[in-house]
N, C-alpha and C positions, 0 to 999 in steps of 0.2 A: 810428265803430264802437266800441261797448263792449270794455272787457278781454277779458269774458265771450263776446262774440262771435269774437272773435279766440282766445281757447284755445279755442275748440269748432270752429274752424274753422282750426286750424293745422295746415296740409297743407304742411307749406315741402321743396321741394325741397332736395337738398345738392348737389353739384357734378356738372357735365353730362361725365362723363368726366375728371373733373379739370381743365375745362376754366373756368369760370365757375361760380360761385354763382347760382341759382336759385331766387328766392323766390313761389312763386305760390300764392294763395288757391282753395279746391274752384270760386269760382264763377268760372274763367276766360272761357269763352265765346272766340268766336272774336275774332283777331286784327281789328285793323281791315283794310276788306279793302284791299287795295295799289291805286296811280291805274293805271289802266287802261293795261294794254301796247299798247306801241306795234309788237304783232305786226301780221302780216295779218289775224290774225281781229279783231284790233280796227278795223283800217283798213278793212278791207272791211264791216265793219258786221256780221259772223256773233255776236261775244261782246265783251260791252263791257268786260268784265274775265275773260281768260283763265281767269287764276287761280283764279277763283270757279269754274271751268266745271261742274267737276265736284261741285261745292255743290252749284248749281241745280239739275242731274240727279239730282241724290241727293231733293233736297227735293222737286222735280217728284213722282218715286214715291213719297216718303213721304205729298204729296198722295192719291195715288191710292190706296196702303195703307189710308189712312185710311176714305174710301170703302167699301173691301171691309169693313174692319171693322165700320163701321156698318151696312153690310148685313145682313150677319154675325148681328149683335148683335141686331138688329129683329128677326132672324127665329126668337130665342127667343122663345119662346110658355107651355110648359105644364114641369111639372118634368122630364120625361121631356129634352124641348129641351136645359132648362139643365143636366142632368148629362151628356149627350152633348159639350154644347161645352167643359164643364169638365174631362172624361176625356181627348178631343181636346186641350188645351192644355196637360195636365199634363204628358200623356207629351210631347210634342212639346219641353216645358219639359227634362223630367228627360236626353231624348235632346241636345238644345242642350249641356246640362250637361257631360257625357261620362260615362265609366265612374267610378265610388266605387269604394269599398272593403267590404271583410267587415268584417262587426262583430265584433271581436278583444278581450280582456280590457282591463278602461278599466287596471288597474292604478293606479286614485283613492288620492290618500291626502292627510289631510289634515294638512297642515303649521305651521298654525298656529293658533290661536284666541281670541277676548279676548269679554268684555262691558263694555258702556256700559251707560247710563243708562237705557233702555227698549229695547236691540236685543242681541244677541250676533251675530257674527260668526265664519266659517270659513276657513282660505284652503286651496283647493285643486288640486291637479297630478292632473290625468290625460292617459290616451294618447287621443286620437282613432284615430289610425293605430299602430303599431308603431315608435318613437322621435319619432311629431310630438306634444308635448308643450302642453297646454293648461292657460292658466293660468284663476283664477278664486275669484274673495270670494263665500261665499255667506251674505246675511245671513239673521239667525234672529229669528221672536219670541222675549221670554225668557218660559220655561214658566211662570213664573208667572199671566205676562198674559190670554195665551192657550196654550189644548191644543192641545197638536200630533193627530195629523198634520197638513199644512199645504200648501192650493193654492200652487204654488209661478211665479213671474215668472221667465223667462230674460231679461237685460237685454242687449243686444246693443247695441257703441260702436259710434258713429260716428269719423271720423277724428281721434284723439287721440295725438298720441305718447305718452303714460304712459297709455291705453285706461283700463281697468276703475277705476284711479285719479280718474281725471277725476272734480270732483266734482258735475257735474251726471249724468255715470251711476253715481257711488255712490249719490247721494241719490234714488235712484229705488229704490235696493234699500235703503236704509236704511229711505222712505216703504215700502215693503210691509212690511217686517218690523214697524215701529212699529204696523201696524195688524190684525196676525194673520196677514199675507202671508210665504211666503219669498223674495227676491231673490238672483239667482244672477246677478254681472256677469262677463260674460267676456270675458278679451281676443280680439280678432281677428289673425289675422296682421299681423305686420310694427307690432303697436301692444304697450305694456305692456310686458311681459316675453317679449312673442314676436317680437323684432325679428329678424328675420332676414339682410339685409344689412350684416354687422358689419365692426368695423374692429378692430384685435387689443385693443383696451382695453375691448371688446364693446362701444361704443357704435356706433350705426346711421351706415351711410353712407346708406342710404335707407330712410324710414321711409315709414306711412301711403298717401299716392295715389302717391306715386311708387315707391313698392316693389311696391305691386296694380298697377300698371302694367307692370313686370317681369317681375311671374309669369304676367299675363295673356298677354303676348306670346310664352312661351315653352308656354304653357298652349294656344293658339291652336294651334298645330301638332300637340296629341298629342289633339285635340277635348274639351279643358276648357278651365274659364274661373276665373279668382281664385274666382267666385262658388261655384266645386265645393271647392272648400276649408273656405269659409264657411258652406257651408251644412250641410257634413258633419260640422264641428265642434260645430255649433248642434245637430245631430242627436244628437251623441254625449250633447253637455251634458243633453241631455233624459233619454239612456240614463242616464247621471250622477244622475239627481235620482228618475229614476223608478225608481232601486237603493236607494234611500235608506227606510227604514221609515218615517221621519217626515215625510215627502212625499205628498202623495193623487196618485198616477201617474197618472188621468184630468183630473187640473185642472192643467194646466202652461198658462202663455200664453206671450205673446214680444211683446216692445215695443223699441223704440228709434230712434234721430231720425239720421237724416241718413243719412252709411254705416249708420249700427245700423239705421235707417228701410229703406233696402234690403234686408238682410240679416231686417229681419224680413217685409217684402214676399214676398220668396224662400221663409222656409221656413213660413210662414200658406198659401201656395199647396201646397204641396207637401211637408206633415208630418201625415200624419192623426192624428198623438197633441196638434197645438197644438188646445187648444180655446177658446183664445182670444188677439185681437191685437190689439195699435194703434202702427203706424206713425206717425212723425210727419216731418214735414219730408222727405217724400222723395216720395211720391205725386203725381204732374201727368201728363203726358202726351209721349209722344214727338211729335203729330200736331201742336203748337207752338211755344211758345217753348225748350223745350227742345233740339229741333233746329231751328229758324229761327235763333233768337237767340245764347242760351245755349252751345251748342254740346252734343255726347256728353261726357259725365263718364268718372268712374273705369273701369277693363278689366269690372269686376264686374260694373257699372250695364248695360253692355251683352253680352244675349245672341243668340249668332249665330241670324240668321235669323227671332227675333221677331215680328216684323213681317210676314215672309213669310209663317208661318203663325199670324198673329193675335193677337197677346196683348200689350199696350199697357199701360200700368199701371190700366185701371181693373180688368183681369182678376185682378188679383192681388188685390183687394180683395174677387172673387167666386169666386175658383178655387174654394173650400172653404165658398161661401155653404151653412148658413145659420150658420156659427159665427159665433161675438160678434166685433163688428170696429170698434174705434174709429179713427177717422184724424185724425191731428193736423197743422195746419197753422199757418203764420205768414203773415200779410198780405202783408210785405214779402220773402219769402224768394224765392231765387233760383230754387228751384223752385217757380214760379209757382205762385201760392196759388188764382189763377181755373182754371187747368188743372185744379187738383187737386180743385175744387169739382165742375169737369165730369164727372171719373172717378167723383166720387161719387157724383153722380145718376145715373150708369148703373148702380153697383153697387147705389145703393138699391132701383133700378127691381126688379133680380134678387133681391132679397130681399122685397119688396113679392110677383112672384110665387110666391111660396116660400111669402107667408104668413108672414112672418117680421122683419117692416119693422122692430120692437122691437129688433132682435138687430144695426145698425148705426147709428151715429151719427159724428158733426164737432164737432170743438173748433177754432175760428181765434182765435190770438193777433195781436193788432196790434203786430207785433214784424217781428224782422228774423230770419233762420235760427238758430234755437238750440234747445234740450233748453228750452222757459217753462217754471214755476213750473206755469202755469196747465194743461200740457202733464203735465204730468209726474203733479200733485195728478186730471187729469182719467182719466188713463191707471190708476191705480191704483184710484180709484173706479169705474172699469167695473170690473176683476178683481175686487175687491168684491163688485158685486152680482152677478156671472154666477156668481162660485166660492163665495159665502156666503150671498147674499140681501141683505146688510147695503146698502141703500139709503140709505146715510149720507154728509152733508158729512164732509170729513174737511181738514186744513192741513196743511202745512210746519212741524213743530216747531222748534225750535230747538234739533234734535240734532247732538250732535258730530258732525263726519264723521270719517274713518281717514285718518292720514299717508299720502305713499305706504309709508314703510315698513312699517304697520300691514298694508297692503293687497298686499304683495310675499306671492308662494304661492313663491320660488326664495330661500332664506334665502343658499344660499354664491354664486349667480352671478348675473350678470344678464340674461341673457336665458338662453329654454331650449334655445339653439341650443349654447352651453356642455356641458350634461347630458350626459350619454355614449349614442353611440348615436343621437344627437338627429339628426333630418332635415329638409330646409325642402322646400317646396312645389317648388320646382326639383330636388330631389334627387329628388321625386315623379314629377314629368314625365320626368327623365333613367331613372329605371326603367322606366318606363312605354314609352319610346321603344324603350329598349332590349329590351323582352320583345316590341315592334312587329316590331323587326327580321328576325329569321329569319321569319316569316307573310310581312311582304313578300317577301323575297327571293326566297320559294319561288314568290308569283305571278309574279315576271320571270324565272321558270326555262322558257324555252322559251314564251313568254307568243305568244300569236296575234299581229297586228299590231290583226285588229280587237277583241279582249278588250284590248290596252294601248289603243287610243284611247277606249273608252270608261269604262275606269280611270281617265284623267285624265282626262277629259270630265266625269265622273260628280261625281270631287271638286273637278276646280278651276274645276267651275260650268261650262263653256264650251258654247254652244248649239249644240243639234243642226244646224240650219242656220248655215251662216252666213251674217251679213247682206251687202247689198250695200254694196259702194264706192262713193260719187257724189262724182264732181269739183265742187266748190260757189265756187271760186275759185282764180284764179292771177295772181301776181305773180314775175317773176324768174325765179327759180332755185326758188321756192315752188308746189306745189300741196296745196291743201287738198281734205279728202276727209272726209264724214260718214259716218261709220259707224252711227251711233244718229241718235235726234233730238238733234238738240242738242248730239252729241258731233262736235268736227271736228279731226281729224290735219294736221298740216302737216308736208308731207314736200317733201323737198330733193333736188332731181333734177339731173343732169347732163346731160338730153336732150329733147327735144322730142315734144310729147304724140303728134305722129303718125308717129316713129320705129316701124319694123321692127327686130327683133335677135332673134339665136338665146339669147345668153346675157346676164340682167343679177344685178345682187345687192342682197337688201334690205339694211341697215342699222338698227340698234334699238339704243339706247342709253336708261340708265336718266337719263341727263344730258341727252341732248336730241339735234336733227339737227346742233348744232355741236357737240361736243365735239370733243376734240381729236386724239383719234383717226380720229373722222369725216372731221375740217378733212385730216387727213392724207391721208385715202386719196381726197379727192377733188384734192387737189395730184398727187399723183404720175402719173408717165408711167403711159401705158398701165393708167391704172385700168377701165375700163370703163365699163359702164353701169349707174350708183349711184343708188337711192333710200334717203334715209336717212329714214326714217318716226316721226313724233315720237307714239307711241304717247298714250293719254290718260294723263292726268297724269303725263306727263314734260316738259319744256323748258318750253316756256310757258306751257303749262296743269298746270304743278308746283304744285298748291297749298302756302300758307304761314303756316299755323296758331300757335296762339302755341305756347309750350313748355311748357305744362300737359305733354303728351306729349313727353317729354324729344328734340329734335330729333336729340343724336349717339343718341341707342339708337336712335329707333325712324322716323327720316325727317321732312320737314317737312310731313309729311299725315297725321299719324295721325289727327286728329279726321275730317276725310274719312273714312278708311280704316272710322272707326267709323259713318259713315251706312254705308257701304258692306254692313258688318257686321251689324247689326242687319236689313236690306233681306234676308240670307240672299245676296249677292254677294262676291264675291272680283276684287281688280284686277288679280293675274294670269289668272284667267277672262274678264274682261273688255278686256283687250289682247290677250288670244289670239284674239278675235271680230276685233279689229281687225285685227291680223296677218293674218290667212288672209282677212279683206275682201279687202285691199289687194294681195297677193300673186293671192288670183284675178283682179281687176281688171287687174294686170299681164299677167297669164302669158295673159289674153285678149285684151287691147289688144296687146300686143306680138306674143307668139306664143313667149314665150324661158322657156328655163328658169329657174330662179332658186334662187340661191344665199343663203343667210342665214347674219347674221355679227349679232351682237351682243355689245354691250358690258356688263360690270358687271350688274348684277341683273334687266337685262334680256333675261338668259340664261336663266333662269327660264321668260320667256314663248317664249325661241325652243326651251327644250328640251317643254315643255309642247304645243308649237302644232305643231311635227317628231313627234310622238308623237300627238298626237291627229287630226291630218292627214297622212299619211305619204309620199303622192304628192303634197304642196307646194311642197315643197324638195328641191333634188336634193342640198345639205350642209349642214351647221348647223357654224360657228365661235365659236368662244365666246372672247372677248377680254376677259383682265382676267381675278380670283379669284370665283368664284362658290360658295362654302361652301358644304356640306349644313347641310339642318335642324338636323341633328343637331348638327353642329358648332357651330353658334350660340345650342344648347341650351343646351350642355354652360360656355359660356361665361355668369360671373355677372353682366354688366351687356352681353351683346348686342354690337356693336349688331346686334340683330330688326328691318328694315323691316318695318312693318306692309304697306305694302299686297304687299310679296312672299310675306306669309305666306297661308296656305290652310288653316280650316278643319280639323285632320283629317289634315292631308296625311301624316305619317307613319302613317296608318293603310295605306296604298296601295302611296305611294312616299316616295324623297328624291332631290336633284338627281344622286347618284351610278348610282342606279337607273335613271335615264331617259340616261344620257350611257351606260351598258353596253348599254343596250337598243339607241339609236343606233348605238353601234360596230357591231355586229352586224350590221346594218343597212348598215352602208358609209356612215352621212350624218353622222356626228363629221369633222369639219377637225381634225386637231392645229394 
């Protein structure tokens, strides 16, 4: 792997809670997967790798997602079709995203300035938000060359720790400027000079994927995603250029490769003022190697529900068909270059019927993932002809590029988390939550029993019906039970399948049917009649991802967590299915009331499943510390298990809201 490939692609974790140094590159993909458990479901021949279980299930629907979509997609026809599907997927996009913000004074100023040899340069500080501080070089032609005013390129990084510095996305604003273009590079969170996660000498404890990971999981709770950051800033930055007098405010485009490639996927869909785009290195498809192989990427890359209601990455490339839309690809890159091919022949199809086939085109380098020569020289000559006419070859000169210092917009600190007044994207959410608060509160003021069950129904996904329990094998002290296709609970009983009892107690741990709390209460006298039920993905069907997704913040399934994600599911929605299976199948085969006791974070599902089923359990105990949302908000490195987290959930409720509601209720155990 080149130098060149390696800084464009330095995504290095820092330490996992101060626990280990972590170094991993953007294209992690999944771990290998583990030799196959030696559970019952392996022995009995149900899953030949636990672990995987929930993979399969995931990829199984993504199958089927697939499917839809191309049904979908066939069944655009005439222009009237394609602006219906594109209305339908924006908003569905913008609602994914969660609430923005007002357009508030950018408060721009520009901080420094120089000229080279054929370009002049800006550096610039504005507000996006009210103290969220955004940095940014904007290159210039010099007026001698060319007359201003001047179509201007937003250049958006990909994952760079020194961001707008990097000198393959300087030299993308340099190439505009040299050529009559303006370039505007700007940093992204948590990269350049917006590091957010500091340590007192302002250098980053986590920078780049693993800091968008951060804010992504804390973002998950208040219904945004890192990508509501990114794409609000990229918004502004237009606000920025399109204040500018020497700017033509209808020609702005947006380009850049990998993260910047997302980022400009995002806002080419969903900014009616870009009039033009070319993404590179980031375009392929969920429907393959990206989640077969590859594995879910950065928290950004993925937006909740997606898939569910339809928008795959070729839609991004037609959300706002018929504008000018170049797509850049690499042979060799991790995001598969043939996927990427396939999205583009769907997106051509929809410009073709538009009438407008001209107005999209592919550049593939026979490279490995990076910002090419060839990429970059190709992206600037589309801007070219669509914002000039100028249907000219154009090269790479042999212009200076700018030091980082050159390119620093913060002359006394280093990052803009320093500035006074400064805010980071968690301070964001921790408002955000907090203004949530009193709105919820007021709904569990006296709340029906059936308005809270389908409160939590509603957000933590759980189906209207629940499915059936099927007994699918038993060994020992082992019965296993399918709740889904393909999904099977192994639960640990102390009795015999055709016992009668008045009274038993389920058992949920986020560790498994052995923990050691469990081991305990089925040792002692007079314990009763115990099923301890190994929900999906806990105990041995825990998946075990690599640590792309930092395992002490966010569990050892986050990349699961992110099929799950994207599919528009939640894995506490989806153990609550399980839960209230397996408890009906009880309370029928037996005839006993039942009592529920859970441990650790699978408190979560037993306060969720007591709320959304209210005649299930006759008490709900809750064993071990079970944090609100909020509290693992307001905390700068988590740990947020992803799959406990919900979508949104503090738009509703938090775990404090549902344990008051119970009291109430008489089914809280202290």
């Amino acid at each position: 792997m080149s130098k060149q490939i390696i800084r464009l692609t330095s995504r290095f974790f820092a330490f996992a809670l101060c626990v280990a140094a972590i170094f991993c590159l953007h294209s992690v993909g999944y771990s290998a997967d583990p030799a196959p458990s030696q559970s019952i479901l392996a022995s009995k021949g149900l899953c030949e790798n636990p672990k995987g279980m929930m993979r399969a299930k995931f990829l199984a629907e993504i199958a089927d997602a697939e499917k839809e979509w191309i049904a979908n997609y066939e069944a655009i026809e005439t222009k009237e079709d394609v602006e219906a599907y594109q209305k339908a997927r924006r908003e569905a996009f913008k609602n994914a995203l969660g609430p923005m913000w007002e357009r508030t004074p950018l408060n721009a100023k520009v901080t420094g300035q120089g000229v080279k040899e054929k370009y002049r340069y800006e550096n610039i500080v504005f507000e996006s938000i009210p103290g969220v501080y955004v940095t940014g070089t904007l290159f210039l032609p010099l007026e001698e060359l060319f007359k201003g005013p001047y179509p201007a390129m937003t250049v958006v990084c990909g994952h760079s720790s020194n961001g707008k510095a990097y000198e393959l996305y300087q030299s993308v604003g340099v190439l505009a400027a040299v050529n009559g273009l303006a370039g505007f590079v700007v940093d992204p969170i948590d990269q350049g000079e917006r590091h957010q996660y500091l340590k007192e000498d302002e250098k980053p404890v986590y920078e780049t994927v693993a800091a968008h990971n951060l804010v992504q999981a804390g973002s998950i709770l208040v219904g945004r995603n890192t990508a509501t950051f990114e794409v609000w800033d990229i918004m502004r930055a237009i606000d920025y250029l399109q204040s500018r007098p020497d700017i033509v405010a209808d020609k702005i485009g947006v380009c850049g490769t990998s993260g910047g490639g997302t980022q400009t996927a995002y806002i080419m869909s969903l900014d009616d003022r870009v009039a033009l785009a070319a993404p590179s290195c980031y375009i392929c498809s969920f429907f393959n190697n990206l989640t077969k192989k590859l594995g879910p990427q950065d928290g950004e890359q993925n937006i909740f529900g997606q898939l569910a209601f339809g928008m795959d990455h070729a839609d991004y490339l037609f959300l706002r068909a018929p504008i000018p839309t170049l797509m850049c690809c690499a042979t060799k890159d991790f995001f598969n270059c043939d996927d990427g091919w396939r999205s583009y022949r769907y997106a051509a199809r929809i410009f073709s019927r538009l009438h407008y086939s001209n107005r999209i085109s592919i550049v593939e380098k026979d490279a490995e993932h990076a910002y090419s020569e060839e990429a970059r020289v190709a992206t600037i000559r589309w801007a070219l002809l669509w914002f000039t006419g100028r249907n000219e070859e154009i090269v790479e000169h042999d212009q200076p590029l700018l030091t980082e210092e050159e390119m620093r917009s913060l002359k006394d600190v280093k990052s803009v988390m320093s500035l006074p007044g400064a805010k980071s994207s968690r301070d964001l959410n921790i408002e955000l939550a907090q203004s949530l608060k009193p709105e919820r509160q007021k709904k569990w003021d006296g709340i029906t029993a059936e308005a809270a069950a389908k409160l939590v129904r509603d957000r933590a996904i759980v189906r209207a019906e629940t499915p059936e329990a099927k007994v699918v094998a038993e060994e020992g002290d082992d019965v296993v039970f399918e709740t889904d296709s393909n999904v099977y609970l192994t639960t640990r009983v102390n009795f015999k399948s055709d016992e009668k009892f008045d009274e038993m107690t389920i058992r949920i741990s986020d560790v498994g049917r052995t923990s050691e709390p469990t081991n305990a209460a089925f040792a002692a006298e007079n314990c009763g009649k115990i099923a301890a039920v190994e929900l999906r993905g806990y105990g041995d069907t825990q998946a075990v991802g690599s640590s792309y997704y930092i395992h002490a913040h966010f569990g050892t399934d986050g990349l699961d967590n992110c099929l799950a994600y994207v599919l528009g599911k939640t894995y506490v929605g989806m153990r609550v299915d399980d839960l209230l299976a397996v408890a009906n199948y009880y309370r029928e085969k037996t005839g006993a009331k039942i009592k529920l006791e859970a441990e650790g974070y699978a408190g979560t599902v037993a306060l969720v499943a007591a709320t959304a089923s209210p005649d299930a359990f006759e008490s709900v105990k809750l064993i071990g510390e079970l944090p609100t949302w909020e509290a693992q908000l307001a905390k700068p490195y988590g740990p947020i298990p992803l799959t406990n987290t919900i979508h949104g959930v503090l738009n509703d409720f938090d775990v404090d809201d549902l344990i008051g509601y119970l009291k109430k209720l008489g089914k809280i155990v202290e």
